[in-house]
N, C-alpha and C positions, 0 to 999 in steps of 0.2 A: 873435779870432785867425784869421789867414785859414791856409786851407790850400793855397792853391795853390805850385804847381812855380816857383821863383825862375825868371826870364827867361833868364839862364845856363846853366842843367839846362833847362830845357824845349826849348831849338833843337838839342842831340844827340837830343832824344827826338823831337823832331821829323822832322828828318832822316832818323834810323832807322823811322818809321812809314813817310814818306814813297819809303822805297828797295824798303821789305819791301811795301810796295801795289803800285810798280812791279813786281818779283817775281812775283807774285802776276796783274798784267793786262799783262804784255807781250806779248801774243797782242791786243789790243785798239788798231786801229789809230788811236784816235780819242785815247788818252791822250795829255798834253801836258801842258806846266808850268799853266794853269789850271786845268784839268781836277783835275790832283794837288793843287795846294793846295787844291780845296774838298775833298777828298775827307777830307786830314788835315786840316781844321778851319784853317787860315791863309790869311791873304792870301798872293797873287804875291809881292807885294811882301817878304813877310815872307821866303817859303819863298825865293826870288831869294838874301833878305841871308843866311841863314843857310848854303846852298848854295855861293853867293860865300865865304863864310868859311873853309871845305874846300879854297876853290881849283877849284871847280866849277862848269859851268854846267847846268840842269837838263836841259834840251834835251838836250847833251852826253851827261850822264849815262843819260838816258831811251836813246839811238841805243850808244852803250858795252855796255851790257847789251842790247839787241838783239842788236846781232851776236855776242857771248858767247855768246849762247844759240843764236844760229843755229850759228857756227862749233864748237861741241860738240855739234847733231844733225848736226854734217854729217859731225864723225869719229864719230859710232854704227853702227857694222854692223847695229845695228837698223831704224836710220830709213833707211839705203841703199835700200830700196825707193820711197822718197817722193821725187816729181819735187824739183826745188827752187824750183819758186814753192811748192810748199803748206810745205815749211819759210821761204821767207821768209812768206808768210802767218800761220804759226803766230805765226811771232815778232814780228808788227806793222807789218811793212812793208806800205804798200799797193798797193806796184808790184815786178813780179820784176829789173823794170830798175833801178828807185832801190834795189833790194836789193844786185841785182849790183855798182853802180857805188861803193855805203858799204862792201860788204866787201870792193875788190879796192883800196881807197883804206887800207882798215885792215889786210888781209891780206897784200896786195902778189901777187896772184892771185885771177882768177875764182872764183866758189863752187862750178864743178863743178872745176875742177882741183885747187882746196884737198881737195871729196871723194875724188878719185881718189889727190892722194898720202897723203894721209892714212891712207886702208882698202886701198892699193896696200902701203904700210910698215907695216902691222900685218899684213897677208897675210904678207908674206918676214917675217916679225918675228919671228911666232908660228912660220915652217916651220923654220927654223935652231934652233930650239928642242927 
C-alpha cells in the first residue's frame, strides 16, 4: 500500500510550499522559476503546469510579491530612513532603475513619490485625529 500524496492534492501543496519559499527569500536576487522548483522538489516543468493552473505565471508571481513587499516598506514610517535602493535591494531587485521602472508600471508612480504621499497622508491623517 503506497503512501503517497495523490497527484491532485500534491500540486496545492506544492504551490503553497513553493509561494511560502518565495516569502521567506524575496531579498535574494538570484531566485527564479528554476531556482524555486529545485528548491520544492519539482521540475520547471511541473512547477510551470501547476502555476499555470491558478492562472499564473511564476516569474509573474516571484516580481507581484516583490513590489508588495517593497510598496508596504515604503508606507512604513519605520523604514522612512532607508534610501530606496536598499529597500529595492532588500526586496530582490538588482537594480534601483529596474526597481523604479516595475513599481511606477504597477503603482502608477515613482517609489519615492509613492513614499512621500503615502507617510505625507498618515502625517495629516494621524493630526486631524
Amino acid at each position: 500500500m503506497s503512501w503517497e500524496c495523490p497527484r491532485l492534492l500534491h500540486g496545492p501543496v506544492v504551490v503553497q510550499r513553493a509561494k511560502a519559499y518565495v516569502e521567506t527569500h524575496l531579498g535574494d536576487p538570484t531566485l527564479d522559476p528554476p531556482g524555486l522548483a529545485a528548491a520544492v522538489g519539482v521540475s520547471l516543468r511541473r512547477l510551470q503546469e501547476l502555476f499555470h493552473a491558478h492562472g499564473q505565471h511564476i516569474s509573474d508571481w516571484i516580481w507581484h510579491r516583490r513590489l508588495e513587499a517593497a510598496a508596504k516598506r515604503l508606507a512604513d514610517p519605520g523604514c522612512a530612513h532607508l534610501p530606496i535602493g536598499t529597500l529595492a535591494y532588500s526586496c530582490g531587485f538588482a537594480s534601483q532603475a529596474h526597481f523604479s521602472r516595475r513599481f511606477k508600471e504597477r503603482h502608477g508612480m515613482a517609489p519615492r513619490a509613492y513614499r512621500e504621499t503615502i507617510l505625507l497622508g498618515a502625517e495629516t491623517g494621524s493630526a486631524g485625529a
